[in-house]
KOLKEDREN-330339 format. One record per residue (C-alpha): x, y, z; residue number from 1. Coordinates in nm, 2 decimals. Example, Ala and Ser with C-alpha at 12.3 -4.5 7.8 and 13.67 -1.06 7.14 Angstrom:
BEGIN
[atom [1.23 -0.45 0.78] 1]
[atom [1.37 -0.11 0.71] 2]
This chain:
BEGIN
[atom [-9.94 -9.56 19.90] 1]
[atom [-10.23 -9.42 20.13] 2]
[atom [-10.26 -9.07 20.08] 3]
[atom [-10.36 -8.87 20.37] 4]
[atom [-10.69 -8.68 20.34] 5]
[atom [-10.73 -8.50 20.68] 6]
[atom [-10.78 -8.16 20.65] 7]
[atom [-10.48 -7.88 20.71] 8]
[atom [-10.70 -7.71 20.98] 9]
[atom [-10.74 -8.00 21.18] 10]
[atom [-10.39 -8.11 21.16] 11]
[atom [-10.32 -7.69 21.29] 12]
[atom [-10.56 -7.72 21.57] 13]
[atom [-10.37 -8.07 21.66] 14]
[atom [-10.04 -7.98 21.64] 15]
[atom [-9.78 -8.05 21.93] 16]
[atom [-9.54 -7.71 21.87] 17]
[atom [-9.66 -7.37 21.85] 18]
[atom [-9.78 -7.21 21.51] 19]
[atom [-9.87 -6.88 21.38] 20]
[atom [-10.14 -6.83 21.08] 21]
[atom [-10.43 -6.65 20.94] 22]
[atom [-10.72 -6.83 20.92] 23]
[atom [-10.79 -6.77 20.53] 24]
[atom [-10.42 -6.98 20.47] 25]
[atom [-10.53 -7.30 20.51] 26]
[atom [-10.80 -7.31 20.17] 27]
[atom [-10.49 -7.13 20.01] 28]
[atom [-10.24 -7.37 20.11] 29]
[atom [-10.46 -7.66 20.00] 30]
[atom [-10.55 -7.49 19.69] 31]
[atom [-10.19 -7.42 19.61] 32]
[atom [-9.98 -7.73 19.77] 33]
[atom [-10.22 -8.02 19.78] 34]
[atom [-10.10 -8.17 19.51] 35]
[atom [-9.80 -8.25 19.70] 36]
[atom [-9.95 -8.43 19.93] 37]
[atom [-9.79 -8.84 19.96] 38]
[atom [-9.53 -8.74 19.70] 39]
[atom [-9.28 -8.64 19.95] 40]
[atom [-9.19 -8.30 19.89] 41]
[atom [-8.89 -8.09 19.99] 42]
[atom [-8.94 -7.80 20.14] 43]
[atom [-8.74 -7.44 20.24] 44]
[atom [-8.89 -7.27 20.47] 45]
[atom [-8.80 -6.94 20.59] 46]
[atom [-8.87 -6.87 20.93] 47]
[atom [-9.00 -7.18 21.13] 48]
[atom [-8.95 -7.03 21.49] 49]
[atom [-9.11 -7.27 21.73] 50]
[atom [-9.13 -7.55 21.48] 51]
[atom [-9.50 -7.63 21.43] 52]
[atom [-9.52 -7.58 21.06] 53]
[atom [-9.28 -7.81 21.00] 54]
[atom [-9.42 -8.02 21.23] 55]
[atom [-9.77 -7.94 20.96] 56]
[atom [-9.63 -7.97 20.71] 57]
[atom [-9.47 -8.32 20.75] 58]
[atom [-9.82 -8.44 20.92] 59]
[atom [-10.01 -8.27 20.60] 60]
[atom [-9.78 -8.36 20.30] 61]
[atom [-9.66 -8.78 20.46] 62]
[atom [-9.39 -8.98 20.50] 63]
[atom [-9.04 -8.84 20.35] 64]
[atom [-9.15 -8.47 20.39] 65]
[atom [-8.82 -8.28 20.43] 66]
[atom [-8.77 -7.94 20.57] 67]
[atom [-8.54 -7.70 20.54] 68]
[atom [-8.58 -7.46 20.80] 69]
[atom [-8.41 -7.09 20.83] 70]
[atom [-8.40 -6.86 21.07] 71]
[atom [-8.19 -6.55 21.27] 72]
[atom [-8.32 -6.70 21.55] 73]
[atom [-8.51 -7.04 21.58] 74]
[atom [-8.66 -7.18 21.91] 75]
[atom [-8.70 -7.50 21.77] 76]
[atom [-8.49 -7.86 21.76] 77]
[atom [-8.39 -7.99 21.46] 78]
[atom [-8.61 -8.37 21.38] 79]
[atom [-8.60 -8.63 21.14] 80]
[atom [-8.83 -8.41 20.91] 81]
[atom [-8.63 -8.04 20.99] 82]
[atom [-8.28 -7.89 20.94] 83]
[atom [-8.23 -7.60 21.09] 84]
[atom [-8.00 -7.31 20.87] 85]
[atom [-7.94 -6.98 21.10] 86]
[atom [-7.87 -6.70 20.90] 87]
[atom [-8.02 -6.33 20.78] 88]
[atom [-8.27 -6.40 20.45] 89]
[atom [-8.18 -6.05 20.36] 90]
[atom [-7.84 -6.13 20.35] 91]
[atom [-7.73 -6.25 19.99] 92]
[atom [-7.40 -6.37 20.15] 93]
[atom [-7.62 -6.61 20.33] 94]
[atom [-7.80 -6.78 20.05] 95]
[atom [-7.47 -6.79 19.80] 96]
[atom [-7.30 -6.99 20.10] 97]
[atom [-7.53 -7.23 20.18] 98]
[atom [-7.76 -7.32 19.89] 99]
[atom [-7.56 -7.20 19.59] 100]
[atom [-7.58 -7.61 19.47] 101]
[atom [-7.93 -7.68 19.57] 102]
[atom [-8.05 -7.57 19.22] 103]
[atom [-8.41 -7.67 19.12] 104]
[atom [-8.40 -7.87 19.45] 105]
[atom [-8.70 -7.78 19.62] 106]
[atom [-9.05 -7.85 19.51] 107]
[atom [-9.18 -7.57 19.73] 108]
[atom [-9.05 -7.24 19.89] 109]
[atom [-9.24 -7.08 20.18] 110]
[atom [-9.16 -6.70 20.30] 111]
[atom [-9.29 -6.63 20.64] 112]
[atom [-8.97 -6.48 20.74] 113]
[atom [-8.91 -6.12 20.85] 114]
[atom [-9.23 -6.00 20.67] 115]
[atom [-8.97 -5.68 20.58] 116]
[atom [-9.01 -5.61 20.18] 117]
[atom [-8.62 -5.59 20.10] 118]
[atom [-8.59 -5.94 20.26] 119]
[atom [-8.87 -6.09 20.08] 120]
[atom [-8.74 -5.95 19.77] 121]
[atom [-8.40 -6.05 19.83] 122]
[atom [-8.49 -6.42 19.94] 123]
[atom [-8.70 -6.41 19.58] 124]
[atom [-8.44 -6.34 19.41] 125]
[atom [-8.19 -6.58 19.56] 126]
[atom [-8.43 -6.88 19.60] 127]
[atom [-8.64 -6.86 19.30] 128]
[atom [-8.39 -7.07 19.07] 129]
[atom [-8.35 -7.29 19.36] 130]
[atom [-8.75 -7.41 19.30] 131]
[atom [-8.80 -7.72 19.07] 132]
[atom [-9.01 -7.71 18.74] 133]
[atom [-9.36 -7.75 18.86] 134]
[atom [-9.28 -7.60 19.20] 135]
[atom [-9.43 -7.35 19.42] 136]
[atom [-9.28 -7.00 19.56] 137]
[atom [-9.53 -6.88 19.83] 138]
[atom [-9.49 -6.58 20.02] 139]
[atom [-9.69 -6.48 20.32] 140]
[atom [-9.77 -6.21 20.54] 141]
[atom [-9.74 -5.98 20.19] 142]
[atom [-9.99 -5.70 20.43] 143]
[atom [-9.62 -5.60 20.51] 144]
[atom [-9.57 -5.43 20.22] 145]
[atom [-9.91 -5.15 20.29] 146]
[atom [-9.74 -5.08 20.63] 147]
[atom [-9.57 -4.75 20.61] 148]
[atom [-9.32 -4.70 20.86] 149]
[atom [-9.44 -4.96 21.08] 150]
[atom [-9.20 -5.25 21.19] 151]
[atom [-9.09 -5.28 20.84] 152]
[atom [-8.87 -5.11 20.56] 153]
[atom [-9.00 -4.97 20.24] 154]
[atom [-9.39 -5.03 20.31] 155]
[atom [-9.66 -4.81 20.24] 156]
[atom [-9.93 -4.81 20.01] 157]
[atom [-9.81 -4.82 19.60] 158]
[atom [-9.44 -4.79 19.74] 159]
[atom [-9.19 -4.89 19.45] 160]
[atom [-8.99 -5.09 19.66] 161]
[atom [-9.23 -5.30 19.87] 162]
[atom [-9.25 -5.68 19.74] 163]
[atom [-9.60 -5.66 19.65] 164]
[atom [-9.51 -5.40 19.39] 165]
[atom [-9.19 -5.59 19.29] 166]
[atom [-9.41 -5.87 19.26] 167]
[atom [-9.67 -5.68 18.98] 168]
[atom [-9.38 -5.62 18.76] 169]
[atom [-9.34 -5.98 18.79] 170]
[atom [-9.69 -6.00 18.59] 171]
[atom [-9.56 -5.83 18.29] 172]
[atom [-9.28 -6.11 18.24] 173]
[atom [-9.61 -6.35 18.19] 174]
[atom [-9.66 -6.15 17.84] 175]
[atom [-9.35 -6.08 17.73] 176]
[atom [-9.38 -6.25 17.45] 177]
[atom [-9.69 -6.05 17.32] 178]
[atom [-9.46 -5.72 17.38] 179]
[atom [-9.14 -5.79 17.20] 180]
[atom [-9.11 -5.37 17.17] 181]
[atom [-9.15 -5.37 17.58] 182]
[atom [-8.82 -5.57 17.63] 183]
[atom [-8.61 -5.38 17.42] 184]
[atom [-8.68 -5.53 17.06] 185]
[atom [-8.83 -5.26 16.79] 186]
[atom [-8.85 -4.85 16.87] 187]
[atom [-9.08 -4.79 17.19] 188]
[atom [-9.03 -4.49 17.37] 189]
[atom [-9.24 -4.59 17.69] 190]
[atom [-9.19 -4.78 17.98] 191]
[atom [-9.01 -5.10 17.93] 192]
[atom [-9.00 -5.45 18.11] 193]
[atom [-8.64 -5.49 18.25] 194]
[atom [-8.51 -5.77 18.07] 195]
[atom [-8.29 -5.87 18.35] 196]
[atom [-8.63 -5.93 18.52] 197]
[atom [-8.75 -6.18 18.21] 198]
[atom [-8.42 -6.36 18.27] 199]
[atom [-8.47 -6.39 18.63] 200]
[atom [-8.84 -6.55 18.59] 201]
[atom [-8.85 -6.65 18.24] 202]
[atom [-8.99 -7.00 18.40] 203]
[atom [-9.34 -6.89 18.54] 204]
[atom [-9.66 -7.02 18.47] 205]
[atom [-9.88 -6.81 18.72] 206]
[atom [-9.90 -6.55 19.00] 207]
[atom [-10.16 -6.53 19.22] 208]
[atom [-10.28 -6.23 19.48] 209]
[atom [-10.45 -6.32 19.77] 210]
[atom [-10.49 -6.09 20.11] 211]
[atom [-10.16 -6.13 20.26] 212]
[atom [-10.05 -6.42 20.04] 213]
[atom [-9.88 -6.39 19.72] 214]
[atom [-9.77 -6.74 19.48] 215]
[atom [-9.59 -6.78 19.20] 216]
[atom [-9.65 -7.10 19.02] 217]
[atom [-9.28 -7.21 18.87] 218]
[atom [-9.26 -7.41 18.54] 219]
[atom [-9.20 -7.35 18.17] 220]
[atom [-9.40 -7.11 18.00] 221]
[atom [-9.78 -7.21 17.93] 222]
[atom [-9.80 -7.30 17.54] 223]
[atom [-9.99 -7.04 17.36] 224]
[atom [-10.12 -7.21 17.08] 225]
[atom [-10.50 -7.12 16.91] 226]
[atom [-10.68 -7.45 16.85] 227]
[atom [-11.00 -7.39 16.63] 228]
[atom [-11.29 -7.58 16.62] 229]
[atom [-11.50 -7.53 16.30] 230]
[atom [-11.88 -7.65 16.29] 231]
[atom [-11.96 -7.92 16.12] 232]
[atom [-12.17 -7.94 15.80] 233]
């Protein structure tokens, strides 16, 4: 198979449909999805509006590329590469009805929906099982959650319940293993890791924080396992 090698940027600047991103994406989505590239990934993404990132990402990733697009309101056909879903991502209605048997179907997620922090959380937790092992959950546009009373709901600057701060706690599940006492197991009188939230991500390798980007790298825990090397004598 001949994998393609052209560079995201150049496949943006060439695109037929409009599309929308900030320049620092494109090293970000390489660094992140490149590995997809030629193995035919299926995609959701929420909130394709004119069409040209699906359109990219079907030039970028090669032949058998799927999308699944959603949107309240696309301006966009559907093509050979793009299904269109209309719907509310906030709504959990919406996921339950019409992806509640795609489990671990997707190999990679993409919020660039609404931008508003109860929608991103919501689509998280509604989509996150629906990610295969070895996946990728990207949300962008995460500035969203610093806005405070701007366009959005529940922004502003170390605000509980923005998605980048739902997204820290998310950090904590990483270790849970090294804090037995933190998830309810042995006396601790401090704050606690809510073990409905270990449940919900127990399969999570990595998060990364980027300006405006936030990833969560989906798998089976990394093995922790010390390997020693003694010096010979």
């Amino acid at each position: 198979m001949t994998i393609n090698r052209m560079k995201l940027r150049d496949i943006f600047d060439n695109l037929e449909l409009s599309c929308d991103k900030f320049e620092h994406y494109f090293g970000l989505y390489e660094r992140h999805l490149g590995r997809f590239v030629g193995k035919s990934p299926m995609i959701l993404e929420i909130g394709v509006q004119f069409g040209g990132s699906a359109e990219m990402w079907n030039k970028y990733f090669g032949k058998g590329t799927f999308v699944y697009g959603v949107d309240i309101s696309p301006q966009c056909n559907e093509t050979n590469y793009l299904k269109l879903l209309i719907g509310d991502q906030g709504s959990q209605e919406f996921w339950m009805e019409n992806f509640s048997g795609m489990y671990k179907y997707f190999d990679i997620i993409i919020d660039d929906g609404s931008h508003n922090n109860p929608d991103q959380i919501t689509t998280l937790l509604n989509c996150y099982n629906l990610i295969k092992d070895d996946g990728v959950y990207w949300c962008e546009d995460t500035h969203t959650s610093y806005y405070f009373n701007v366009r959005v709901s529940d922004g502003g600057c170390k605000n509980k319940d923005s998605f980048t701060e739902f997204a820290k706690n998310i950090v904590d599940v990483l270790s849970s293993n090294h804090a037995k006492e933190a998830i309810g197991v042995g006396p601790f009188d401090g704050p606690r890791v809510p073990p409905i939230l270990v449940s919900q991500f127990d399969n999570i390798q990595g998060i990364h924080f980027y300006d405006s980007v936030i990833v969560i790298d989906k798998g089976p825990r990394l093995k922790f396992s010390r390997i020693i090397h003694k010096k010979k004598v």
